[in-house]
Structures are given as structure tokens and as C-alpha cells.
N, C-alpha and C positions, 0 to 999 in steps of 0.2 A: 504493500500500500504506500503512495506515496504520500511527503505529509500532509499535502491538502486535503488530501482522505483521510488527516484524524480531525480537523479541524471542523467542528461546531458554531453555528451562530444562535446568538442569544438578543433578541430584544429588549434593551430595558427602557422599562414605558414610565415617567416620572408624573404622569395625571397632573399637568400640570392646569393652573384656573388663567394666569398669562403667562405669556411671554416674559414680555419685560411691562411693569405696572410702569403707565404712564404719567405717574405725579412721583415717579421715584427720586428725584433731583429734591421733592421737599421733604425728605426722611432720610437718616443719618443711614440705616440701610433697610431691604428686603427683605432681611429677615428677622426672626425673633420678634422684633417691636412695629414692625408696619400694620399699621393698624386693619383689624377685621374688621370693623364698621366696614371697608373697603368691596368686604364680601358678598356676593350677589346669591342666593341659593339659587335662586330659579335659571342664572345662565350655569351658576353649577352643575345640576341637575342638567342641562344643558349639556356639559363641558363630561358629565360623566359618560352619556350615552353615547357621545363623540368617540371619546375612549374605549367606549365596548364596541364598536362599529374597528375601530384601529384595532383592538386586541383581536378581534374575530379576521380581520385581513392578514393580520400576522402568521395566524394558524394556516390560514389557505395559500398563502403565501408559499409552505415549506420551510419556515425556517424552526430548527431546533429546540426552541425555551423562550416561553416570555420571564423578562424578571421583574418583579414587583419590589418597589421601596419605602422605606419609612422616611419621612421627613415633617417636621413639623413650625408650627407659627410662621409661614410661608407662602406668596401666590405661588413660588414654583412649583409646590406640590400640594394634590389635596387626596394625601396617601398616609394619613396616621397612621394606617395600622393595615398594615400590609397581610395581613394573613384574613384578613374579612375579604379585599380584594382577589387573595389568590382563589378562596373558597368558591369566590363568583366565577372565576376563570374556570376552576375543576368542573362545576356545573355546565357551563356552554363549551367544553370542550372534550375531546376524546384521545388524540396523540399526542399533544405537544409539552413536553416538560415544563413545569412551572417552576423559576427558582423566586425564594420569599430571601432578600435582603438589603435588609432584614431586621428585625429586633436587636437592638444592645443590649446584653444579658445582663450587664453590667448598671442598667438602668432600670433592669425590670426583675421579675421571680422566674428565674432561673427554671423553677421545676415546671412553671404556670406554662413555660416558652417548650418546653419540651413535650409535656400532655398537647397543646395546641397543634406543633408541629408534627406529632404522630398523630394526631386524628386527621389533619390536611392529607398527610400520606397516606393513610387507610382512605380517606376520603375519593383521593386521585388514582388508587389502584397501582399505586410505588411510581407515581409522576412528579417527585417531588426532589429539588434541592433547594439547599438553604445556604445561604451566606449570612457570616456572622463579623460585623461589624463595632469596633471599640466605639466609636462613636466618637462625633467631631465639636466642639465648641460651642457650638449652637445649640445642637441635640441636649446637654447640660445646662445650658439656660431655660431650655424651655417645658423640663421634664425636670431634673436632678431633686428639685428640691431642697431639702437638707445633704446629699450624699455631695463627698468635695471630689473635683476631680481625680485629687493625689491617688484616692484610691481607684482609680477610673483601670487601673491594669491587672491591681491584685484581685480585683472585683468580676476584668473580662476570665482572668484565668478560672476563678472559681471556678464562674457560673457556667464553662466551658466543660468543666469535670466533674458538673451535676450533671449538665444534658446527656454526656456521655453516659455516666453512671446508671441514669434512668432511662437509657435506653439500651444502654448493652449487657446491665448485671439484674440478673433474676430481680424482683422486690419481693417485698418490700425491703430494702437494703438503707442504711444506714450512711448520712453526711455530715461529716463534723470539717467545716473549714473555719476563715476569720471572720468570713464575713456571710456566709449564709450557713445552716443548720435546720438538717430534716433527718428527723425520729424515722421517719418512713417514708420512706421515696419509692412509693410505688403507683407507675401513671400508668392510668388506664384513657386508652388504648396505648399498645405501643405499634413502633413502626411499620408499615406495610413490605419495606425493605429490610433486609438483615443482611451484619449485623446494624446498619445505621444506613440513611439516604447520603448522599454525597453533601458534602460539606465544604465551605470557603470561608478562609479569615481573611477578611477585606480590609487591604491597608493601604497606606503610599509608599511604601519605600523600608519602613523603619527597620531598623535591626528586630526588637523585641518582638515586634511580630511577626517578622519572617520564621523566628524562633519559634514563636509558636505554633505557626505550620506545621513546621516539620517536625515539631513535638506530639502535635496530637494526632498526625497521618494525615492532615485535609489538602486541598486544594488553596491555593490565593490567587486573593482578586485583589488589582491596584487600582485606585478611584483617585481621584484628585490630583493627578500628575500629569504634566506635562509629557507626550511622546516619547521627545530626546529624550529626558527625564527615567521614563519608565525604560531603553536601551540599558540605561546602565545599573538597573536592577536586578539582582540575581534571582534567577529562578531557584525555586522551591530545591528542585533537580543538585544545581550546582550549591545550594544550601547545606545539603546532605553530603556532597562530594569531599567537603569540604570540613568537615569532622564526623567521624563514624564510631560515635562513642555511643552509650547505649542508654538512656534514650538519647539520638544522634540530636542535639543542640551544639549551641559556642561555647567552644571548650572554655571551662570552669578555670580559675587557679589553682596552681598542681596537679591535672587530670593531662594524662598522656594516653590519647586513643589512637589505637593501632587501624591503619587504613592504608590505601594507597599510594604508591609514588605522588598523586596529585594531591595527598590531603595536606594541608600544612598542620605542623604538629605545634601540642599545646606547651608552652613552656613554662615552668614554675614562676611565679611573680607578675607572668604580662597575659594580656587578653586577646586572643585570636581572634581574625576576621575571617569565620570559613568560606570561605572561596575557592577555586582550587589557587594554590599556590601560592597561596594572599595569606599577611599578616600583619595586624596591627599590635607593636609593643605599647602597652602603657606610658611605661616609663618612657620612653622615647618618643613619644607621641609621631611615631613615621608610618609613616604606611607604604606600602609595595603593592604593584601594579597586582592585578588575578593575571591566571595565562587566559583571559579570556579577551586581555584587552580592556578592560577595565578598571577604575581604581578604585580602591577600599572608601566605603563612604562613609567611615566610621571616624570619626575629626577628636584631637586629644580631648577632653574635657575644658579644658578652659579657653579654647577656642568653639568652642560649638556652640550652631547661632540658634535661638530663641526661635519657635514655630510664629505665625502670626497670629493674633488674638483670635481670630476667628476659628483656630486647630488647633489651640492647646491643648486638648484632648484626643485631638485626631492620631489614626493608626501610625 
């Protein structure tokens, strides 16, 4: 096969109510705080059936997956809660993959996200993936609450090793982490796939979540990055190549994992940048090219520049 023949397309449809709102020059921005007074229900209503007319061409169309998203206090989307949407899709639809991302686990009940997500799959007849998103700056202003973003990672991992849990270990099974806590994790239904529907951690670029890919076996998706940008991101693939320690993450300090001519090895005191070939010393804060033609995007610490206010929390 050649590789065009593995290659997959995926629609993703953002329901949006405009374009670009036309008094957006008298508001500081578009999102989080532009006012819903702005909101029309009945072109909504409008704008939604528009949408189901698109998502029904897409199916007939031939192409692979629609994906459905969450976004909130927004004209660009009017997709709160993406798994009411997918549910409408499983119903007018019969072949076409639906991916849901997705829910921020890390902003929501972890266990509530995995019962929902196994009833959509039992629902669809195992048509179902998910991408699972840290979630971006905005998404925390307009949902968080009391929850600070500091914990926005320890939070996405958790809720990452409930979902798994309640869907891959018999229940009612038992979860003690830092930040969530269930006597009985046992969701009914579970998946219509086993052991789990395909899964994506959706990010731009970062180390820690590339980590996390290749930590909990999924797929990644990159969002918010520029082309060029997204060229000199490493694949999942060359993430693994790149330390073969078990579970394969960035090697730890003082962890020496045995792998290939291509893996660069962990050395006591300094922090690897798995890539093949690539490594970055702490202490030296240098970095060395990958043999992929690539450079280490990993910047010493006290050079490393500040996300912009709007993706503080972003992947």
C-alpha cells in the first residue's frame, strides 16, 4: 500500500453562529467576554440546521470522520458540549466515524466523561473516537471556576487514568489519585470497542504532552500551530524512537534505557530530548540537531519564553 493508502480524512465542523462578528473592533476580544445579548436563537436555530445539511454532505461526500468540538463563550462556536452533537450525528448517520474533541477531563468528572463516551460508542455501533484535549486559556475562564490552572496537567493526567481504568479494568475497581477519588468506578455501559475506541491527546507542540502520548499508547492531534511550525514537531513514532524505557517516556535522571543505535541515551544529572539522536543537557542548556533535520525544541529554562495569555493552559 502506498502511503496515500493509509491516509484518512476527517472533517472538523466548528458550528460556528459567525464568521467574524461585525462590531468586533468595539470589544477587547471574541471570546470569553463578547457579549451574548449579541445572540440571535432563531438564526441559531437557523445556523444549526445549516450545519446538519453540511454534516449530512460530508457523509455522502466519502470522507472518513466528522469531528465535533467543544468551545465555549464564543460566536465561533455554538458546540458546548460536543457529545449531544455527536449523539445527533450517530442518529442521521450509518458509516462515517464520528471523532468527539473533545471534553477537558481536567475541567470536568473524569468518570461522568467516560460513562458518556461508552454509551456514544454503544450508541454508534464502535463509530466512535475521541480526542482528549488539556485545554486552552479561555476554556478556564469560562468553565474553571475555582480549579487554578497550575493544576490544569496533574488534573489532565489523572482524569486520563480514570477513563482508562473504567474502561479497561473489570468494576467496580477502585481510584485513589490527588485530585479525583472513586470508591467505585464502575460505568455502565462500557465501550462498544475493546479494549478502548481510538484515542488522541490534542496539543501544539509541547514536550509534556507529546509525553503523554506515548505514555498512555494514543494517537496526537496538533491544533493551534502554524504548518512550518507543526514540520518540526516530532511524531509520536520518532517520540518512542527516541527513549525505549518502559513505560517509553523522557528519560528521567539517572535512568539509562537500553535501545537502538538511534536512541540517544539518558545520562545521570541532564534531561534528554528523545528524538532520535537528539539531546538536550540541562546543565548546558545546548541542544543538538535530531538526525531528522531538526532541532531540539526544548530551550534551557531560563530562557524559555512565556505562552501568550490566551494558552496559558494550552497543550
Amino acid at each position: 500500500m502506498t502511503p496515500l493508502g493509509d491516509i484518512q480524512f476527517y472533517v472538523i465542523h466548528q458550528h460556528h453562529y459567525a464568521d467574524i462578528p461585525e462590531d468586533q473592533a468595539a470589544f477587547a476580544s471574541s471570546w470569553v467576554d463578547y457579549p451574548n445579548s449579541r445572540f440571535d436563537p432563531v438564526r441559531g436555530h437557523e445556523l444549526y440546521k445549516r450545519h446538519d445539511r453540511e454534516l449530512a454532505l460530508i457523509d455522502e461526500l466519502g470522507f472518513d470522520a466528522i469531528a465535533v468540538n467543544e468551545h465555549h463563550n464564543t460566536p465561533f462556536s455554538m458546540q458546548p458540549s460536543p457529545s449531544l452533537r455527536a449523539a445527533h450525528v450517530i442518529a442521521r448517520t450509518e458509516r462515517i466515524k464520528i471523532m468527539v474533541a473533545g471534553i477537558p477531563l481536567n475541567l470536568s468528572l473524569p468518570n461522568r466523561v467516560a460513562e458518556e463516551y461508552a454509551m456514544l460508542d454503544v450508541m454508534s455501533g464502535g463509530r466512535m473516537e475521541f480526542g482528549l484535549p488539556l485545554g486552552t486559556g479561555m476554556e478556564y475562564w469560562s468553565n474553571a471556576a475555582s480549579i487554578s490552572p497550575t493544576t490544569a496537567r496533574a488534573r489532565f493526567r489523572e482524569g486520563i487514568q480514570v477513563l482508562l481504568q473504567a474502561w479497561e479494568e473489570p468494576g467496580p475497581s477502585r481510584f485513589e489519585g490527588e485530585h479525583f477519588h472513586y470508591r467505585f468506578l464502575n460505568p455502565w455501559p462500557r465501550p462498544y470497542q475493546s479494549p478502548r475506541p481510538k484515542l488522541y491527546i490534542v496539543g501544539s507542540g509541547s514536550a509534556e504532552t507529546l509525553d503523554l502520548a506515548v505514555e498512555f499508547a494514543t494517537g496526537y492531534s496538533i491544533v493551534f500551530v502554524p504548518i512550518s511550525q507543526q514540520r518540526n514537531t516530532p511524531t509520536t513514532e520518532a517520540w518512542r524512537a527516541g527513549c525505549t524505557g518502559s513505560p517509553c517516556r523522557r528519560c528521567s535522571s539517572g535512568a539509562t534505557p537500553i535501545g537502538s543505535s538511534r536512541s540517544a541515551s539518558c545520562r545521570s544529572g541532564a534531561r534528554t530530548w528523545p528524538t532520535p539522536r537528539s539531546s538536550c543537557s540541562q546543565a548546558s542548556g545546548t541542544c543538538c540537531s535530531t538526525s531528522l533535520g531538526r532541532p531540539s525544541r526544548r530551550s534551557p529554562p531560563s530562557r524559555r519564553r512565556s505562552p501568550p495569555p490566551a494558552e496559558v493552559a494550552a497543550a
